[in-house]
C-alpha positions in Angstrom: 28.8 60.7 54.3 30.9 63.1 52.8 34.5 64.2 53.7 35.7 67.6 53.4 38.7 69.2 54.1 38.9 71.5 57.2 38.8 75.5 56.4 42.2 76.7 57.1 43.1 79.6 59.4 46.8 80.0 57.9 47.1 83.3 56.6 48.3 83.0 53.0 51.4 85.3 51.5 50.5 87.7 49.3 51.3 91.3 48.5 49.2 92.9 51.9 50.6 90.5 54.5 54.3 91.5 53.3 53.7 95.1 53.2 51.7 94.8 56.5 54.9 93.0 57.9 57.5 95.4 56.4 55.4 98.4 58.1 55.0 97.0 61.4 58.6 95.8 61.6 59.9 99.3 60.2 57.8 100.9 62.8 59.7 99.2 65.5 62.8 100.4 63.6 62.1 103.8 63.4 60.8 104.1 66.9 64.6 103.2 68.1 66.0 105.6 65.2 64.3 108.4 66.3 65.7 108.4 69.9 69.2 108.9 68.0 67.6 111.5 65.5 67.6 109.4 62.1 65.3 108.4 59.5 64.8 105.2 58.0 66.9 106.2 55.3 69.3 108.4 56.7 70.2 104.6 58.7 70.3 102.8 55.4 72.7 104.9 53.7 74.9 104.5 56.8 74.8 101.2 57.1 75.9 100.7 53.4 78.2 102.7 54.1 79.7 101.0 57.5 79.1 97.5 55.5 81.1 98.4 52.4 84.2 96.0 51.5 86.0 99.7 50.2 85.1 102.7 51.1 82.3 104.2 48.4 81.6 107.6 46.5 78.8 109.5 47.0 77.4 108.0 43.1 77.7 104.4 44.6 76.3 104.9 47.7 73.2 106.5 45.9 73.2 103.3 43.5 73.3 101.1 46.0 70.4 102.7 48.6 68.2 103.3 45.1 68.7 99.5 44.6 67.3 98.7 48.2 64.9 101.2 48.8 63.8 102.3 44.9 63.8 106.0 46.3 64.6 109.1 43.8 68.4 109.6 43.7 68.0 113.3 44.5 66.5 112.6 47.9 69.4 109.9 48.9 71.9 112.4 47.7 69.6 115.1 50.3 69.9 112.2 52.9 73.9 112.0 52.0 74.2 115.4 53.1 71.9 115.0 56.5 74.2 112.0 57.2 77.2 115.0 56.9 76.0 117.8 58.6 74.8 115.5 61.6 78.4 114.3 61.0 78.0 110.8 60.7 79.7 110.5 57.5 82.8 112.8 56.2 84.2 113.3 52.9 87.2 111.7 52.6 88.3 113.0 48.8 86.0 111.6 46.7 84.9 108.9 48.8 82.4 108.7 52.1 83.4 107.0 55.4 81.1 106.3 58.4 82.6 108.6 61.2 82.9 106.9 64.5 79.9 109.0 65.6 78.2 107.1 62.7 79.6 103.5 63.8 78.5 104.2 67.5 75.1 105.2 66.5 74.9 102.3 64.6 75.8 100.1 67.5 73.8 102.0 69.6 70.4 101.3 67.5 71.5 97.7 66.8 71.6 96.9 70.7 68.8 98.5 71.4 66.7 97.2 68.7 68.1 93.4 69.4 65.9 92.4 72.3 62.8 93.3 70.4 63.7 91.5 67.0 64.7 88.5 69.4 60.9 88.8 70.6 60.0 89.4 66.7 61.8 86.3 65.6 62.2 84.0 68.0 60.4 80.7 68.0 59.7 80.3 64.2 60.9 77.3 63.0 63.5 77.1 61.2 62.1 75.5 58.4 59.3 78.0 58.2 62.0 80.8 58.1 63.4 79.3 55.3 60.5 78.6 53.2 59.6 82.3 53.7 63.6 83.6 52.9 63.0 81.6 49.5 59.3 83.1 48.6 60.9 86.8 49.7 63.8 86.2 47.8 61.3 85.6 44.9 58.9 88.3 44.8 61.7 90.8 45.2 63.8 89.4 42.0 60.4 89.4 40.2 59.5 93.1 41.4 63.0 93.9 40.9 62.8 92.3 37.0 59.1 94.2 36.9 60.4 97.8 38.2 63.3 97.4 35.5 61.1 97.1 32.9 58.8 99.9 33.8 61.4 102.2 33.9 63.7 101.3 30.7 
């Protein structure tokens, strides 16, 4: 009698199951961003600006969102200027600072948005979400290390 090992049903990681988990959890995202009349980017470039230990200039602002979200500078320095005319951001000499309209819209989002990423998250072990931090941590220095050397 021969023994085999039982087929496995555990989906493996792999390029398609995280972009099919970044898109379904940024859908839930933007659902809650569009009741407050954002983008997905227009909400990244304010929260590095709300997170930053000094306030930042417009250049590293655009460094920093190109370094999470590898989009063309000209279109974060368009989003820059959305974030200003819907005044959630103001030009304070040569820096940027988060408005209070832009804090409370953060705030706003983040409560809103909590419930469902408690639903998202909860009950995954913690050892699983561990193992997966390390793999993601991973594939994004490699891709990171893979994007630098396309473009140099």
């Amino acid at each position: 009698m021969t023994t085999t090992e039982p087929a496995t049903t555990d989906p493996v990681a792999d390029a398609r199951a995280l972009a099919l988990a970044h898109y379904a959890a940024r859908g839930v995202l933007e659902h809650f961003l569009a009741r407050h009349g954002i983008t997905f980017q227009q909400q990244i470039a304010l929260r590095a600006a709300l997170t930053a230990d000094a306030p930042r200039t417009p250049d590293d602002l655009v460094t920093q969102v190109q370094g999470y979200l590898k989009a063309d500078p000209a279109g974060i320095r368009a989003t820059l200027d959305e974030l200003l005319a819907k005044q959630l951001l103001v030009a304070d000499g040569a820096h940027l600072r988060p408005t209070e309209a832009g804090r409370e819209l953060t705030a706003a989002a983040g409560a809103e948005t909590a419930p469902v990423s408690a639903r998202i998250w909860g009950g995954i072990p913690a050892a699983d979400l561990a193992a997966a931090g390390r793999v993601l941590a991973l594939v994004t220095e490699r891709a990171n290390a893979e994007l630098a050397a396309l473009t140099t």
